[in-house]
N, CA, C and O atoms as a GROMACS GRO file, in nm:
protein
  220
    1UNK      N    1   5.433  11.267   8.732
    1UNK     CA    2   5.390  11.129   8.702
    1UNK      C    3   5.238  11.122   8.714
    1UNK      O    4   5.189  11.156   8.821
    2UNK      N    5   5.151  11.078   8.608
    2UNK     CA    6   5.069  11.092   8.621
    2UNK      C    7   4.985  10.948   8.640
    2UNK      O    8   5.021  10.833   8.611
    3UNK      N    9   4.854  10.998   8.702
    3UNK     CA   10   4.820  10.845   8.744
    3UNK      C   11   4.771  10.749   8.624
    3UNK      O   12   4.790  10.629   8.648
    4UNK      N   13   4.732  10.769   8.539
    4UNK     CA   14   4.715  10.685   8.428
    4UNK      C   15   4.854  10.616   8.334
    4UNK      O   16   4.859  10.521   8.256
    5UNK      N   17   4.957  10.712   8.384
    5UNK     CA   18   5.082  10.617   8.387
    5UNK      C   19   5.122  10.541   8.460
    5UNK      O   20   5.180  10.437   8.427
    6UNK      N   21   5.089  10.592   8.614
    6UNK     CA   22   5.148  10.481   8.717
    6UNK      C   23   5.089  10.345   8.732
    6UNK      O   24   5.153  10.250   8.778
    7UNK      N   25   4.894  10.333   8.667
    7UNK     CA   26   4.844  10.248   8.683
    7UNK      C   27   4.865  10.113   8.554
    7UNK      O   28   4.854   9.991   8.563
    8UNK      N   29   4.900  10.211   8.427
    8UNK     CA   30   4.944  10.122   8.318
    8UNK      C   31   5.125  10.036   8.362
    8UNK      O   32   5.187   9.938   8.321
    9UNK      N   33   5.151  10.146   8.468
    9UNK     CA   34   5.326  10.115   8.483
    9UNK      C   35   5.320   9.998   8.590
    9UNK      O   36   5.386   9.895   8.580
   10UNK      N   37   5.206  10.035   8.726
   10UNK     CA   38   5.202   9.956   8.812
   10UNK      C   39   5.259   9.804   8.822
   10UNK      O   40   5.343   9.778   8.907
   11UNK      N   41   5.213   9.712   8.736
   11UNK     CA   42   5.251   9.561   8.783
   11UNK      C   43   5.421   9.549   8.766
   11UNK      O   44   5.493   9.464   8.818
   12UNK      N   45   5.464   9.668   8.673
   12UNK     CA   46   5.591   9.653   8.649
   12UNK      C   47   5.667   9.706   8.758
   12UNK      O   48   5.771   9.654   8.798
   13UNK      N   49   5.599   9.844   8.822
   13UNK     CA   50   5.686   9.887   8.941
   13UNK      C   51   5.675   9.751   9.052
   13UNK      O   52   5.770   9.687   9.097
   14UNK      N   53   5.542   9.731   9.079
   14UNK     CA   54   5.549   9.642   9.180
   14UNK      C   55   5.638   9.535   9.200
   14UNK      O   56   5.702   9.507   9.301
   15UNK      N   57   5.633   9.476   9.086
   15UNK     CA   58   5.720   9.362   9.016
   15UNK      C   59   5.905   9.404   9.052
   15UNK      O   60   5.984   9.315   9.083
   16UNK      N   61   5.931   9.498   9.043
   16UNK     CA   62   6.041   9.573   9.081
   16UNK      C   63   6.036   9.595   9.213
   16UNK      O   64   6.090   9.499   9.269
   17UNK      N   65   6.007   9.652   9.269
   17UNK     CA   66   5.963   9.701   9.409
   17UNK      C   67   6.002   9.537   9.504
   17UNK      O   68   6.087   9.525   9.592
   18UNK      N   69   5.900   9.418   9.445
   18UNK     CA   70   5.901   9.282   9.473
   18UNK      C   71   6.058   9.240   9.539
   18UNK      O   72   6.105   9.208   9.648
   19UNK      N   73   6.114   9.266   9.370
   19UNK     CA   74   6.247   9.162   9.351
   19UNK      C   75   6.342   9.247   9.433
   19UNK      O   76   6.404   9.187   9.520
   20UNK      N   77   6.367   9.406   9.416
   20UNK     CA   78   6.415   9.490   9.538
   20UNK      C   79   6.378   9.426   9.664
   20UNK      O   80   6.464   9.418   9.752
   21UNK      N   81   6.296   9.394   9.678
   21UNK     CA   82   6.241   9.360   9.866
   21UNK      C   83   6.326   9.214   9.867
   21UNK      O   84   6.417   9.201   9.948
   22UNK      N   85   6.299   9.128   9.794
   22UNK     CA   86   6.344   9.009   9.804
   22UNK      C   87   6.508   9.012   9.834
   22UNK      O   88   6.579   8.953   9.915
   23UNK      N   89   6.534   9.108   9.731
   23UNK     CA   90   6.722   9.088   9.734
   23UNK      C   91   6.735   9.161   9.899
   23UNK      O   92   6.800   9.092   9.978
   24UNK      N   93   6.684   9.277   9.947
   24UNK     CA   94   6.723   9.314  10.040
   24UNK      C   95   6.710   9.208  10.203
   24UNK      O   96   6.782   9.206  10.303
   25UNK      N   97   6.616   9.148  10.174
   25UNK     CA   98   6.576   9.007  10.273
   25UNK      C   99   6.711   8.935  10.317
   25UNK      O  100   6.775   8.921  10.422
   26UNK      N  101   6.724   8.891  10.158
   26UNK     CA  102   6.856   8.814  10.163
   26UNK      C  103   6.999   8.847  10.192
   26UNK      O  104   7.080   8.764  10.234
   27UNK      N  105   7.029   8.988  10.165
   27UNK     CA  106   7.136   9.079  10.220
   27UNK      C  107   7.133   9.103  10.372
   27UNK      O  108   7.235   9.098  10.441
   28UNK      N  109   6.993   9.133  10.428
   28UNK     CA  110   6.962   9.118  10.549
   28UNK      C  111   7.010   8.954  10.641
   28UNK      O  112   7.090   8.935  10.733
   29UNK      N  113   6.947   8.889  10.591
   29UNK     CA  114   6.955   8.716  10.598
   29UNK      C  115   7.086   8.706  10.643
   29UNK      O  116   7.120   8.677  10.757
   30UNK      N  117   7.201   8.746  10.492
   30UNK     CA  118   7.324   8.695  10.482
   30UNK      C  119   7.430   8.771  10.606
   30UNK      O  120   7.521   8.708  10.661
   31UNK      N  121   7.396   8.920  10.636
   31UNK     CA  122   7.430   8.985  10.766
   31UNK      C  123   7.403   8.918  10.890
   31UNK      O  124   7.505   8.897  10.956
   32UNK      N  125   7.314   8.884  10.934
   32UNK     CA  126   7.258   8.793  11.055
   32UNK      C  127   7.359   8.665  11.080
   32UNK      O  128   7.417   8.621  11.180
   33UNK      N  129   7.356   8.651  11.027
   33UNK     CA  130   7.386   8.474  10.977
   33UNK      C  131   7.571   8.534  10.992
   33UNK      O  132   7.625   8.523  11.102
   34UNK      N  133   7.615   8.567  10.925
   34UNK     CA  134   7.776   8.671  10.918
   34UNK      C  135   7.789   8.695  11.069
   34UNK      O  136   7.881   8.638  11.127
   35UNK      N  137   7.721   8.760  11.125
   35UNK     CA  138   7.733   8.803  11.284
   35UNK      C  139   7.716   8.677  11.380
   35UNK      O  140   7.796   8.636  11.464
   36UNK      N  141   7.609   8.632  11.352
   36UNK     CA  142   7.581   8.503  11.445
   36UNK      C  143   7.735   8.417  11.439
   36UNK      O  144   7.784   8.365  11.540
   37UNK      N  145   7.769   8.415  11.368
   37UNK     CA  146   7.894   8.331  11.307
   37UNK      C  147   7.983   8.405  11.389
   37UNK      O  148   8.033   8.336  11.478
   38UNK      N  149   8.011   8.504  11.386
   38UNK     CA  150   8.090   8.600  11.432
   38UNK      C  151   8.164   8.570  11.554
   38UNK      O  152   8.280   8.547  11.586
   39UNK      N  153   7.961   8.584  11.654
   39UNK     CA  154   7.995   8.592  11.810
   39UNK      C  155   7.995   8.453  11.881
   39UNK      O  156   8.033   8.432  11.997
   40UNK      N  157   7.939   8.348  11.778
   40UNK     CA  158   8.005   8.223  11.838
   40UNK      C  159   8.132   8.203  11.809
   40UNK      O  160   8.202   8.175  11.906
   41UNK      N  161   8.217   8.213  11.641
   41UNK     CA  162   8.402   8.211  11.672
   41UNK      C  163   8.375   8.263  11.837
   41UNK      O  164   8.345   8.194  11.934
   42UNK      N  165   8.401   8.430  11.825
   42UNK     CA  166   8.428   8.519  11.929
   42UNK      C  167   8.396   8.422  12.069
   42UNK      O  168   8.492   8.388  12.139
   43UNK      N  169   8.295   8.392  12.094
   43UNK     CA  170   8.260   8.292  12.214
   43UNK      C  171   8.327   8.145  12.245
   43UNK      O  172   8.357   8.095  12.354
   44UNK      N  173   8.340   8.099  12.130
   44UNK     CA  174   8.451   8.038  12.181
   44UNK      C  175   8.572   8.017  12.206
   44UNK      O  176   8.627   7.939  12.283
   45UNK      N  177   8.627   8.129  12.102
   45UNK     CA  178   8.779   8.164  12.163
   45UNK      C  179   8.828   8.204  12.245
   45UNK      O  180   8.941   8.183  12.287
   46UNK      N  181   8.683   8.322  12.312
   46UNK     CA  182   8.737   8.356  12.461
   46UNK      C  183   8.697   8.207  12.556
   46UNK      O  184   8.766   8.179  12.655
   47UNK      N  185   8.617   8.146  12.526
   47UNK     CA  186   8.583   8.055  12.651
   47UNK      C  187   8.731   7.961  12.616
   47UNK      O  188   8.809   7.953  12.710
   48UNK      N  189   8.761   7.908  12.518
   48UNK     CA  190   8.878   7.802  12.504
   48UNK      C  191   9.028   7.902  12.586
   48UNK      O  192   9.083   7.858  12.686
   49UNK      N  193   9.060   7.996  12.538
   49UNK     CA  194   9.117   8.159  12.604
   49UNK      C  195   9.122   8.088  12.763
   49UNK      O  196   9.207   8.024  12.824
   50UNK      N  197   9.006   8.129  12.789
   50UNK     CA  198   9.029   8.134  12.941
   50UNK      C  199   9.055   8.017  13.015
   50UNK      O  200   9.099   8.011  13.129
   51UNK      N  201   9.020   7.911  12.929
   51UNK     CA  202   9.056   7.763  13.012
   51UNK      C  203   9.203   7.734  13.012
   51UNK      O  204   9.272   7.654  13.075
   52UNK      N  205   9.238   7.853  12.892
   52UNK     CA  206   9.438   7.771  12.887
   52UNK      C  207   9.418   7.637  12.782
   52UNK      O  208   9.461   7.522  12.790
   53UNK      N  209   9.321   7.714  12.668
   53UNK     CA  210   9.337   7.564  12.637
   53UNK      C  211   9.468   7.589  12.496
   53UNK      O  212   9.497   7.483  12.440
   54UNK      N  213   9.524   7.686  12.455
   54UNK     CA  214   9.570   7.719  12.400
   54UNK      C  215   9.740   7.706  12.473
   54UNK      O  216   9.843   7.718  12.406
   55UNK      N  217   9.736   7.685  12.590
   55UNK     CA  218   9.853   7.721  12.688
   55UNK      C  219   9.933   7.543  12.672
   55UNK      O  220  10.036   7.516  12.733
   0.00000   0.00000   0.00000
């Protein structure tokens, strides 16, 4: 690859590179958010669990 290609190619890789970063943010984002969710269910089923509130 030569550099007078990469510099004519540049705004387009970047531009790519960009929208790659962006989607991965949001995949990131949407994991967090999935877990957080997770360990509050999880937290409150054991806390409701242990009171007997299910009993």
């Amino acid at each position: 690859m030569g550099l007078l290609f990469f510099l004519r190619n540049a705004p387009i890789f970047l531009l790519d590179l960009d929208v790659m970063f962006i989607t991965e943010v949001n995949k990131i984002k949407k994991v967090i958010i999935g877990l957080s969710v997770a360990i509050v269910a999880i937290a409150l089923y054991l806390h409701h669990h242990e009171k007997g509130f299910y009993d």
